[in-house]
N, C-alpha and C positions, 0 to 999 in steps of 0.2 A: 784584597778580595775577601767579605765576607760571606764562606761558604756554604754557612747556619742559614742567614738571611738570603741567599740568592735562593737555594735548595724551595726555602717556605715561599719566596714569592713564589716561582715557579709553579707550584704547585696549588697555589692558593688561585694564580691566573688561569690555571687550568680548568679550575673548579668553576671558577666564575665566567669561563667562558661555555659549560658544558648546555648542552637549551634543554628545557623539559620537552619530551613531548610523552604522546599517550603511557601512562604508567612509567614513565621516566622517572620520577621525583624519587620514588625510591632508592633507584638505582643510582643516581645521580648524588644521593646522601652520601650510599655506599662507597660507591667510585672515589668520591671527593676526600671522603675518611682513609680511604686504603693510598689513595696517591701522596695525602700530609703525612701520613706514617710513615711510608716507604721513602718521600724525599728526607724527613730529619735523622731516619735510621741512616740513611746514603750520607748525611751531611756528616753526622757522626762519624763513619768509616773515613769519609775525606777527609775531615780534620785531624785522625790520627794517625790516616796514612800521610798525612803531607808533613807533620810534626815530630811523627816517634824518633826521628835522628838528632833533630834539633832539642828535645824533651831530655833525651837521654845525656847530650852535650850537656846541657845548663845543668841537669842535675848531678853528673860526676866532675865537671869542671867549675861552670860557675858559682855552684852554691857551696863547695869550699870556702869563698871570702865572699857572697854576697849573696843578700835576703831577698824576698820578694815579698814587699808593703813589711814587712817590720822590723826597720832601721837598719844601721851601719851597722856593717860588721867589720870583718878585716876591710871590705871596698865599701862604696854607696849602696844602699838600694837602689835595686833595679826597676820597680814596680815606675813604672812614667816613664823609664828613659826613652824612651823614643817619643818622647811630646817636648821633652826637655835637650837632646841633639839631635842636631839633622844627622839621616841616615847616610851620607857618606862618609861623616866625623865617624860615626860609630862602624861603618866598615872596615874604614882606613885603623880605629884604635883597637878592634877587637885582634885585627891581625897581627899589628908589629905597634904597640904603645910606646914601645921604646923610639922607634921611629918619629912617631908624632912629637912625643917629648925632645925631643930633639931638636923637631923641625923650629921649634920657639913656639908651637900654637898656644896660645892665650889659654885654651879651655883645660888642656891636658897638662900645662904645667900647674896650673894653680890646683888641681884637682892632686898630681904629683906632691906637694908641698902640704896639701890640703891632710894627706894622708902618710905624713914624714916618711916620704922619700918611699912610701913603698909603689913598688911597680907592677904591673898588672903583666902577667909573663906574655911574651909575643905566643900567640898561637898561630905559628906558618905550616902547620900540621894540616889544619880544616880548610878544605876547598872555598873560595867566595860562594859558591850558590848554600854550601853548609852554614857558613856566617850570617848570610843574608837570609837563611829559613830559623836560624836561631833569632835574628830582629824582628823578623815578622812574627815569629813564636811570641816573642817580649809584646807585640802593639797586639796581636789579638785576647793578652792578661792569659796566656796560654799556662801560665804558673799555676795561677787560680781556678783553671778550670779540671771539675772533676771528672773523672772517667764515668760514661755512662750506667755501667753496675756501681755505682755508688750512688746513685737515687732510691730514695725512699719509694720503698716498695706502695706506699700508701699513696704517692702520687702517679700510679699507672693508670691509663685510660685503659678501657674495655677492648681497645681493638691491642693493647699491648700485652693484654691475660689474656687472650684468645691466641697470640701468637705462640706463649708462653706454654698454652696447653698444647698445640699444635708441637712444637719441639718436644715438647716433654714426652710426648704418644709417638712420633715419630709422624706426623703426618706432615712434616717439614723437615728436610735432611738439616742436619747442621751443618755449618760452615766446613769443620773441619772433618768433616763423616765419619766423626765419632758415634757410636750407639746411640739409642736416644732412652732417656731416662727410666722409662718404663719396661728396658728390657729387664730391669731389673727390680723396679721397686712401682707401685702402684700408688693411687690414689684412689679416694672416695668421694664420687662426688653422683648427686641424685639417688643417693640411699646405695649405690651399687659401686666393689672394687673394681678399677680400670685400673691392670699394668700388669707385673712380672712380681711375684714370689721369692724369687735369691735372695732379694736387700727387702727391710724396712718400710713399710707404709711409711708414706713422704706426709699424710695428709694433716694432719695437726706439726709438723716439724719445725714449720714459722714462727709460731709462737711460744716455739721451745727453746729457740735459739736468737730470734727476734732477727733483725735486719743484717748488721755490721757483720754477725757472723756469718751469717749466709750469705754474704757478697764474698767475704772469707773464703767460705767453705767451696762457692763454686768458681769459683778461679782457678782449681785444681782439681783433676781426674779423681774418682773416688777409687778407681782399676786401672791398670794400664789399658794407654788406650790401643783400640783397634779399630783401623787399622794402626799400623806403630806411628808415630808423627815425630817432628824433629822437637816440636814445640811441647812444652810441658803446661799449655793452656787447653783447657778441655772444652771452653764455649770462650764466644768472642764478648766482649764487654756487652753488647745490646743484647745478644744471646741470654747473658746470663741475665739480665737485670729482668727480660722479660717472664724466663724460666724459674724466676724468684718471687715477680708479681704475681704468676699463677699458684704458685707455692704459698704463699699470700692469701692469695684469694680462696685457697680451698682450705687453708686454716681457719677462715670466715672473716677475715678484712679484705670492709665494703671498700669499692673504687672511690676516685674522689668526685665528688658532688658534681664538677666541670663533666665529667666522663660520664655521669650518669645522666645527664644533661642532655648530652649529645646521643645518646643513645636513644634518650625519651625522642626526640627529633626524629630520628630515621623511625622509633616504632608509630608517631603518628603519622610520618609520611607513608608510611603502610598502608594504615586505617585509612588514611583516605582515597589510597589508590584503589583501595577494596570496597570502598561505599561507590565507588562509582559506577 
């Protein structure tokens, strides 16, 4: 199941099914914009909620002895395998190798041999649905894929800085009903300070510290939080990336060209609902 792709058709079908009618079209931009947002933000949450156990497996067990796309290590690469065995071989071997090797299978002894005699330790610890979200982890390149706050703040569309602003002012709770940015620190934006006095104007901060940092930097509460949380995460990966696009953007980097794009779109579908 591709969660990325199902989420955007969805959403795209929605769009395309919506009808104009009197002074629709605007709305209809709108509508269309806010529903592709809100399905890839959802696709995202799905994707690391379906993954974070299996993420966390591969990363303290399997990449001990094995890479992902560059080369052999103490085992193969991983990067393919599952284009390269069928997923019952890789059930049956991730659990008990020893087993297989044993059994005489063709694949697991030459691979045995292949890597003198060393053997891939049975894991009878991890439930099958846990092995079986670690394979599907490997076939959707789940290795290579980065967490949402680690997109360049230069590729956000306009309706992802408006979200961003909205978090940061508090006129969006955050996930985890942490404060919201401005109780403490402000911004400037249209010649005039908007936020809280305590901390630091935020508003040139982007390009004080440039990107990497500030994905960095918001990952982690800048105060304890409040209320108290179990989690030592202050925003949620989309959270952040959006709250760093706004951060971004009132440093004065422009959205990308595509964003500005679409924008221009809904403001002539405006103009012409208004000539009418």
């Amino acid at each position: 199941m591709n969660v990325t792709s199902d989420a955007r058709t969805g959403a795209y079908a929605t769009c395309a099914g919506t009808q104009d009618v009197a002074g629709g079209l605007v709305d209809r931009g709108i509508r269309c914009a806010a529903l592709i947002v809100a399905a890839l933000s959802l696709a995202g949450n799905l994707i690391a909620s379906d993954f974070s156990a299996a993420k966390a497996v591969f990363t303290k067990r399997c990449m001990a002895c094995h890479t992902y796309g560059h080369g052999v290590k103490v085992g193969p690469d991983l990067k393919r395998v599952t284009d390269r065995r069928k997923r019952e071989w890789l059930l049956a071997f991730v659990r008990s190798s020893s087993t297989v090797i044993r059994s005489g299978d063709p694949t697991a002894t030459k691979l045995f041999r292949q890597f003198k005699s060393e053997r891939m330790p049975d894991w009878t610890d991890l439930s099958s649905e846990l092995i079986a979200s670690i394979i599907d982890y490997l076939k959707a390149d789940g290795p290579d894929q980065k967490p949402p706050d680690e997109r360049n703040a230069a590729t956000a569309t306009l309706a992802e800085i408006d979200t961003g602003r909205a978090l940061f002012h508090g006129q969006l709770e955050l996930a985890r009903a942490s404060q919201a940015c401005a109780v403490c620190h402000s911004i400037h934006e249209s010649k005039a300070a908007s936020g809280g006095s305590l901390g630091p104007d935020l508003t040139g901060v982007y390009l004080k510290y440039q990107d990497r940092a500030m994905t960095e930097f918001l990952r982690h509460p800048c105060i304890p939080q409040v209320p108290a949380s179990v989690s030592n995460m202050y925003l949620t990966p989309q959270e952040s990336f959006a709250v760093k696009a706004y951060l971004a953007h009132a440093a004065g980097l422009a959205p990308r060209p595509a964003a500005v794009g679409a924008a221009n779109v809904i403001k002539t579908a405006e103009r012409e609902t208004n000539d009418r």
